[in-house]
C-alpha positions in Angstrom: 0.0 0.0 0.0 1.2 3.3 -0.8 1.8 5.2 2.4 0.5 8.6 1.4 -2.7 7.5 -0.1 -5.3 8.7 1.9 -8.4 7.3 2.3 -11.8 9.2 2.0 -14.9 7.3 3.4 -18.7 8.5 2.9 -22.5 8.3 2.1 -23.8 9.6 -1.4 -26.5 11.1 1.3 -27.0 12.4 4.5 -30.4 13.6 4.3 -32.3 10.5 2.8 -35.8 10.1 4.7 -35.3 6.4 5.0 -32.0 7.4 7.1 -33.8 10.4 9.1 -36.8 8.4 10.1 -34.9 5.2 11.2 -33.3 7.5 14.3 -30.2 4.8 14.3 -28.0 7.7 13.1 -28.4 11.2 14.3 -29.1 11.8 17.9 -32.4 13.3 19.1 -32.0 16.4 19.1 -30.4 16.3 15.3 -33.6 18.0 14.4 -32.7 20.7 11.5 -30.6 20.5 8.2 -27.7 22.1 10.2 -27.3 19.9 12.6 -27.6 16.7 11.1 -25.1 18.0 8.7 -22.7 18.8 11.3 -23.1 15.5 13.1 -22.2 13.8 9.5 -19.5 15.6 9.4 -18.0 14.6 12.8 -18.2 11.2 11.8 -17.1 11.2 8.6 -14.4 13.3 6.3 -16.5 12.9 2.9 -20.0 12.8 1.2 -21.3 12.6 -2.1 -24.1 15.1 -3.4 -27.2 13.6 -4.4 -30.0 16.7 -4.5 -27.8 18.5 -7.2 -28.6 15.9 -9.5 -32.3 16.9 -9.5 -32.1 20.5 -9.1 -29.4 23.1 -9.5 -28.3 24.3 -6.4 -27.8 27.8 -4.8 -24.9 29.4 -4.3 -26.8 30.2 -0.5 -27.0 26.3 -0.1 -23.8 25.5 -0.9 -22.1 28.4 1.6 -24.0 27.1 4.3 -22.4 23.7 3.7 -19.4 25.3 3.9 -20.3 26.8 7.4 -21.5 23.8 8.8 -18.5 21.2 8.0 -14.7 21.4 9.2 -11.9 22.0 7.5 -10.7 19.3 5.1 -14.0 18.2 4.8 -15.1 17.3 0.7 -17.6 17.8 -1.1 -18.1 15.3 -4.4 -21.3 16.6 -6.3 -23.5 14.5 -8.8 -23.8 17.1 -11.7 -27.3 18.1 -12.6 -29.4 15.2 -14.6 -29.0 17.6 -18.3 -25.3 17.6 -17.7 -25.2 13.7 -17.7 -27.7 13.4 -20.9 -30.6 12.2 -18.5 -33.9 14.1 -19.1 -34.8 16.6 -15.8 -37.8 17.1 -14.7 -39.6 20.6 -16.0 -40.8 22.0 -12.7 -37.7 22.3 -10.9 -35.8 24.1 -13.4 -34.4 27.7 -12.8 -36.9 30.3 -13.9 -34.0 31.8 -15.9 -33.5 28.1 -17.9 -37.2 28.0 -18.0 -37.2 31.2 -19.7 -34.5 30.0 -22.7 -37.0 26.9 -23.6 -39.2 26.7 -26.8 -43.0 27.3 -25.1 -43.6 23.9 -26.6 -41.5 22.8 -24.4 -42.1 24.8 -21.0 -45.7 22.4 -20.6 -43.2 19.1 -20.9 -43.9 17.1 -18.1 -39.8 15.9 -18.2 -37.1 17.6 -21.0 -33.9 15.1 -22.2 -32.7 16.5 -24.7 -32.4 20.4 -23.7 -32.2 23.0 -26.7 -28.1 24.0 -26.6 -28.8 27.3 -25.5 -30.6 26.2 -22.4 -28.3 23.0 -21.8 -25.1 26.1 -22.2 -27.1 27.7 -19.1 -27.6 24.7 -16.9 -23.7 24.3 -17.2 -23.6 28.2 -16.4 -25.8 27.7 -13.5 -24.4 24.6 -11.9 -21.0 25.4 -11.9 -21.5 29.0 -10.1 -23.8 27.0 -7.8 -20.1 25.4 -6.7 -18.8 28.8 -6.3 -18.8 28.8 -2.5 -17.1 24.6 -2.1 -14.4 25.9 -4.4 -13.4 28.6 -2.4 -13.4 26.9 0.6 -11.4 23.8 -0.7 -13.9 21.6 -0.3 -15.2 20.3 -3.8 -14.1 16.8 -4.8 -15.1 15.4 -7.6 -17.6 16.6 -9.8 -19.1 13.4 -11.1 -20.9 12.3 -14.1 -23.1 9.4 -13.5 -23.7 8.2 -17.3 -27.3 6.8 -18.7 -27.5 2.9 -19.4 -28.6 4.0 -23.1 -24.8 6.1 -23.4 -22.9 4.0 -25.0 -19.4 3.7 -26.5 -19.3 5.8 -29.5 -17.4 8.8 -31.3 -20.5 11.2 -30.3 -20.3 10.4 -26.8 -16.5 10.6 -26.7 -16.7 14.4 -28.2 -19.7 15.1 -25.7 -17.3 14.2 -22.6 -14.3 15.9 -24.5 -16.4 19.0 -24.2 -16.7 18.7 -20.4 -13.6 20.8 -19.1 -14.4 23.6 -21.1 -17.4 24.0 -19.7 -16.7 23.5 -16.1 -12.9 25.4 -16.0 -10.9 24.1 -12.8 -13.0 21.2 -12.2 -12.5 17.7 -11.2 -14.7 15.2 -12.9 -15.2 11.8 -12.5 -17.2 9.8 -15.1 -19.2 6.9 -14.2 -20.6 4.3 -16.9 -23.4 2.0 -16.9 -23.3 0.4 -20.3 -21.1 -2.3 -20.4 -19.5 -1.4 -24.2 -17.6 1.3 -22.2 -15.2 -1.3 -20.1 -15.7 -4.7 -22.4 -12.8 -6.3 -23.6 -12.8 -4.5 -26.6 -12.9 -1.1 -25.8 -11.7 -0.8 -22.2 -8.0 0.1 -23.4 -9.4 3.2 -25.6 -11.7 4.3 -22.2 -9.1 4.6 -20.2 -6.9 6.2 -22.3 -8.9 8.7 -23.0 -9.8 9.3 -19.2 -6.2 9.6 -18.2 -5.6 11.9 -21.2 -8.5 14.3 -20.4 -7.5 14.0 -16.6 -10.8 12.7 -15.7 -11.2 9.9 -12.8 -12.6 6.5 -14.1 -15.7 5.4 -11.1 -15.2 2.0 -10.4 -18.6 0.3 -9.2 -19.6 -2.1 -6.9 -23.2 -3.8 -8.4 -25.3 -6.8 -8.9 -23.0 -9.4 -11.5 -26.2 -9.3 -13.5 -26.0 -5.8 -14.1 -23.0 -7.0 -16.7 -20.9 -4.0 -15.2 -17.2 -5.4 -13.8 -15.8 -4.0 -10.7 -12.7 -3.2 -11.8 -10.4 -1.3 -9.7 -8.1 1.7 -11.9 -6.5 4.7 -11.5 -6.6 7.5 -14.5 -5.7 10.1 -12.2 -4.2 11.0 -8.9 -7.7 10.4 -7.2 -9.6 7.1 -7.4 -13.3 6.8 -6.8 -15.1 3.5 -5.4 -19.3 4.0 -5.8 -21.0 0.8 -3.9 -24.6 0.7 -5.0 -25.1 -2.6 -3.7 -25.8 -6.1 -4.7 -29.9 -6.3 -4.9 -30.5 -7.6 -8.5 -34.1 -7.9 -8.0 -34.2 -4.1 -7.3 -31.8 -2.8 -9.4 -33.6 -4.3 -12.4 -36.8 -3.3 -10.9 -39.4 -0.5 -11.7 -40.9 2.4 -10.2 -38.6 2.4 -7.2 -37.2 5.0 -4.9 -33.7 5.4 -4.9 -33.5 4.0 -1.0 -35.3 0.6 -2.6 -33.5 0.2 -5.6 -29.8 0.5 -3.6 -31.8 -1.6 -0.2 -28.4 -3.8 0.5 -26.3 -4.5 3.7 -22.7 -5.3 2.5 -21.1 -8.4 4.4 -17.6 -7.9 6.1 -16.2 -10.2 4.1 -17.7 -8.1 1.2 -16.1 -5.4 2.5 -12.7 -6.7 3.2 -12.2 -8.0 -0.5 -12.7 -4.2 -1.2 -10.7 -2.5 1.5 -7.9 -5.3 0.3 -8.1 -3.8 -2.9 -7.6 -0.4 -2.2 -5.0 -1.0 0.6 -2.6 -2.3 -2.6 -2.8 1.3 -5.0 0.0 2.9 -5.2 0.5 6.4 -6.5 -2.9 7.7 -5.6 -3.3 10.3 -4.0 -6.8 10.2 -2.5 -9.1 7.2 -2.8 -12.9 8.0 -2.0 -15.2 4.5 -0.9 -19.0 6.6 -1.3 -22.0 3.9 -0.2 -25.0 4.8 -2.2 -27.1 2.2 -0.9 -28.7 4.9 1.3 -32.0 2.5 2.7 -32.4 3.4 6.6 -28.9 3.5 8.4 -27.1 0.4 5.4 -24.7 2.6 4.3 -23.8 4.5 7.5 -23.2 1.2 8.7 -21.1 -0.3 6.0 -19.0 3.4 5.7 -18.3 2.8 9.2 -16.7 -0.7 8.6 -15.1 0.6 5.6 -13.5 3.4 7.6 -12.1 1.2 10.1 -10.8 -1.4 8.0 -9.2 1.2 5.8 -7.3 2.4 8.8 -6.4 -1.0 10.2 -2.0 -1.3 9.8 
């Protein structure tokens, strides 16, 4: 194991109702937003943004993060649904966004493929959002969780090309979930084109039947473990909430195969283990092992 690597455990939630309501996590009298963000944050050094991939944040929401953590403490941020080429839903759009659409398309229950003017806004938008976490040193990762139906191809490769320009400064971390991306055949040409644009490859922790490997890389000084869980029934399933579809408690030995894994990089700088099966208290529970095993000898 590389000596200097340091390792960055965390939720991809801390406000998830399944989580609040289950009262095995924060303390009684965790009862607003600022609290329970501060407890987090005494527990663990890292989380991962979920809410900005639904709605574009304020730069007001994002300052009182800053205010409520401690030093050192990262912020990785899901970019906003446009962004990642999944549709949005109309009614929480930013009146000025809402403004730039066709009125054909203002009545749209759910918008995926934005006109470029608006989709060059959103970008605007979000990335000012982050004004207040980049100040403060405490943006991660900005990461791009990819659509099933985004596959390996020329036109995808461009539209990810495009994604420094558009977000100056930032670190982004793409995530895939169609298995042309990382298959035998094209895995070589993925990651060197990652490591060129200096963006981190996400490996992934699923259900085998989702066809997408686990595979372990590093295409830049920061590597980036999301565990969504092994519940193939629910991740298959329909109209579920994210808390049902992710609904798994890892095993230790589960666990241990992983922290094994990341104990043997070498040259990496930071490596960030994010649970996103967010059902009740599963992943506060499974960080927490994590965390410990991670800083075992």
């Amino acid at each position: 194991m590389d000596s200097v690597t340091q390792f960055l455990v965390g939720t991809a939630s801390w406000t998830d109702p399944t989580l609040v309501k289950s009262d095995l996590f924060y303390p009684p009298e965790a009862t607003t937003a600022e609290a329970r963000l501060a407890f987090y944050a005494s527990r663990f050094p890292t989380v991962e943004v979920d809410s900005s991939y639904y709605a574009i944040l304020s730069e007001e929401v994002t300052r009182l993060w800053v205010e409520r953590t401690p030093p050192g403490f990262i912020f990785n941020v899901k970019a906003f649904a446009w962004l990642t080429q999944h549709a949005a839903e109309t009614r929480r759009l930013p009146a000025a966004i809402k403004n730039a659409l066709p009125a054909a398309l203002r009545s749209a229950a759910r918008i995926r493929n934005p006109p470029e003017e608006a989709l060059n806004l959103a970008f605007e938008m979000f990335w000012s959002s982050l004004r207040p976490l980049r100040a403060a040193g405490k943006l991660g990762q900005v990461l791009f969780q990819l659509p099933p139906y985004v596959t390996w191809r020329k036109s995808n490769f461009d539209y990810l090309a495009g994604l420094a320009e558009r977000l100056p400064g930032a670190a982004i971390a793409i995530e895939f979930r169609h298995r042309s991306w990382m298959d035998d055949s094209h895995r070589a040409q993925t990651l060197e084109f990652l490591r060129a644009s200096n963006f981190t490859y996400v490996s992934i922790d699923t259900p085998v039947e989702s066809g997408l490997a686990p595979i372990l890389v590093a295409t830049t000084p920061d590597v980036y473990v999301r565990f969504h869980g092994r519940n193939s029934r629910a991740w298959f399933g329909r109209n579920l909430t994210p808390a049902e579809r992710f609904k798994y408690l890892y095993a230790e030995r589960e666990l241990a195969e992983w922290a094994a894994r990341l104990k043997q990089l070498s040259g990496v700088r930071r490596a960030f283990a994010i649970f996103n099966n967010c059902y009740s208290n599963f992943g506060i529970m499974n960080a927490t092992t994590m965390k410990e095993m991670l800083s075992r000898p």
